[in-house]
C-alpha positions as CSV (number, residue, x, y, z in Angstrom):
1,X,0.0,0.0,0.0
2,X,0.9,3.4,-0.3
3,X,1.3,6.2,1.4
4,X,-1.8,8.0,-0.4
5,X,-3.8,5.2,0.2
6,X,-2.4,5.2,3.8
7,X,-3.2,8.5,4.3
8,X,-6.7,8.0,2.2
9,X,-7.6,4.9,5.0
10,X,-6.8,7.2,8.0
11,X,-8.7,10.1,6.5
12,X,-11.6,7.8,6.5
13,X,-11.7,6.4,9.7
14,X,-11.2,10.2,11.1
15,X,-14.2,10.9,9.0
16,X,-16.2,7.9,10.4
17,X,-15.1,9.2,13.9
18,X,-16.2,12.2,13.1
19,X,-19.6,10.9,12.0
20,X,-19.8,8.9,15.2
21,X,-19.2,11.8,17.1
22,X,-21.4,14.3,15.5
23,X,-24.4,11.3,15.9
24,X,-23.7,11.1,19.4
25,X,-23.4,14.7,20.3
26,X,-27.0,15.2,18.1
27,X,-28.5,12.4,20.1
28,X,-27.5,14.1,23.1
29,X,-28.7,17.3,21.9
30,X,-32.1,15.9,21.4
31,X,-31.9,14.3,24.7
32,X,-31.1,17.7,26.0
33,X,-33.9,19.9,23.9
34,X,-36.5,17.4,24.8
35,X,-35.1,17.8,28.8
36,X,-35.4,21.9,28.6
37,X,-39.1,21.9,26.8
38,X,-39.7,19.1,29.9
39,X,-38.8,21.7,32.0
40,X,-40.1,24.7,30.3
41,X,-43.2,23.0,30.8
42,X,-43.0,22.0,34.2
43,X,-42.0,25.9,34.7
44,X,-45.4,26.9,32.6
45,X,-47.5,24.7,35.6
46,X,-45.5,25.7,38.7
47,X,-46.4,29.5,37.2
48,X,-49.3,28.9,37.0
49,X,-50.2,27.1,40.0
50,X,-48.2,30.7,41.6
51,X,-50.9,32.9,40.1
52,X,-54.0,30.6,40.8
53,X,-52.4,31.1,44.7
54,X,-52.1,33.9,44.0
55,X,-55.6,34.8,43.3
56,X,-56.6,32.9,45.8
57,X,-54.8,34.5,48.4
58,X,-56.4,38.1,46.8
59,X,-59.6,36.3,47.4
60,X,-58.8,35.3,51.1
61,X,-57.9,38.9,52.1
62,X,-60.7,40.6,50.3
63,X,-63.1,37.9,52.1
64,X,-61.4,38.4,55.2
65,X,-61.7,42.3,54.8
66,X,-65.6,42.2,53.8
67,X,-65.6,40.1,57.2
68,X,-64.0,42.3,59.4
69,X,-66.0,45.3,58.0
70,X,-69.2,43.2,59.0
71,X,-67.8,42.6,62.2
72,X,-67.1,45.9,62.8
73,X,-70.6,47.2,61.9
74,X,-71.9,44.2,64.4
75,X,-69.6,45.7,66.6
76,X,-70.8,49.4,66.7
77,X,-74.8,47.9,66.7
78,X,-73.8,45.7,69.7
79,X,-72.9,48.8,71.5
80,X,-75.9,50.4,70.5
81,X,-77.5,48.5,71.8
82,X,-75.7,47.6,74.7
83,X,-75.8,51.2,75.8
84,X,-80.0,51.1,75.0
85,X,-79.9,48.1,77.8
86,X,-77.7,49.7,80.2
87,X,-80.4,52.6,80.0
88,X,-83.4,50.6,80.1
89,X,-82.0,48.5,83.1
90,X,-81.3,52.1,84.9
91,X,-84.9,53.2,84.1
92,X,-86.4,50.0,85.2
93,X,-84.2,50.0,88.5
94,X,-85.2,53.6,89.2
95,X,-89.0,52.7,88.9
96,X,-88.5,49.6,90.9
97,X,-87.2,51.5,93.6
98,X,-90.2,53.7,93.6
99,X,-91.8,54.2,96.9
100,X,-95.2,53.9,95.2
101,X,-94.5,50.5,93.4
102,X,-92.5,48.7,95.9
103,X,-95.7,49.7,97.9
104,X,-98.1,48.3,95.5
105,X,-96.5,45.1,94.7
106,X,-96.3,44.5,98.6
107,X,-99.9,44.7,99.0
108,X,-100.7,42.9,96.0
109,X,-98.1,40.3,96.8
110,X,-99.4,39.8,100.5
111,X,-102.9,39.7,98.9
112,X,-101.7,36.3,96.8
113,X,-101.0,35.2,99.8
114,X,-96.5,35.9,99.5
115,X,-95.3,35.7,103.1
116,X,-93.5,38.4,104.4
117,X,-90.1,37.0,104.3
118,X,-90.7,36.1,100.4
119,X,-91.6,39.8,99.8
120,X,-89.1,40.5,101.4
121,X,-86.8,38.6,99.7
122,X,-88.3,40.3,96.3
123,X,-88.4,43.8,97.1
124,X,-85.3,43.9,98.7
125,X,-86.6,46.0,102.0
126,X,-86.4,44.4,105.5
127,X,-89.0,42.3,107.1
128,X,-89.9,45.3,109.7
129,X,-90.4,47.2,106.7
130,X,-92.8,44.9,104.9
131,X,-95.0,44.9,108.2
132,X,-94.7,48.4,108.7
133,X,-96.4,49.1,104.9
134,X,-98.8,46.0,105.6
135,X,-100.1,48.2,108.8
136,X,-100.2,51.5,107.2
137,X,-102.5,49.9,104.1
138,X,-104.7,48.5,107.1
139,X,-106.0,51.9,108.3
């Protein structure tokens, strides 16, 4: 053989290297495209999964807001009408306390047939007391 033909055989087996090569770094290229669009997509879901959190989380805190502004009306009625009781109660006690109706619902109560001690009890005067407005109604 000669030396062209030498030279010829070598060039060929460096161009089937080649060849080799450039098949397996394609093949891995592919390989590698097909791993980025893999992951491209897996990137598309994980944003959006973020922005359907994310609109949930808007939802949440404009629930939770609507919420604490219905609280907070609740809130000021409550005291409305907490202050309303607190008033009634003071007008009740201060009729209650009335000379004239503790009076009256001794001698009704005695007329039922309410011991002393019971009425006692209810209006919140002292048993002397009870007998004393018991005697006075008598005359």
């Amino acid at each position: 053989m000669t030396i062209f033909n030498w030279i010829l055989t070598i060039l060929s087996f460096l161009e089937l290297i080649l060849l080799m090569a450039f098949f397996i770094i394609f093949s891995r290229l592919k390989k590698s495209e097909a791993l980025m669009l893999k992951l491209k997509q897996c990137q598309k879901d994980l944003m959006d999964k973020l922005a359907f959190n994310a609109q949930l989380e808007k939802e949440l805190i404009r629930s939770f807001e609507e919420r604490q502004r219905e609280l907070s009306i609740l809130d000021s009625k409550l005291q409305i009408k907490i202050e309303e009781a607190k008033r009634l109660l003071s007008q009740l006690e201060k009729m209650t306390s009335s000379p004239k109706l503790l009076k009256e619902i001794i001698i009704k109560g005695y007329k039922k047939g309410e011991s002393i001690v019971s009425l006692s009890n209810r209006t919140g005067l002292s048993i002397e007391e009870i007998e004393w407005i018991l005697e006075q109604e008598k005359l």
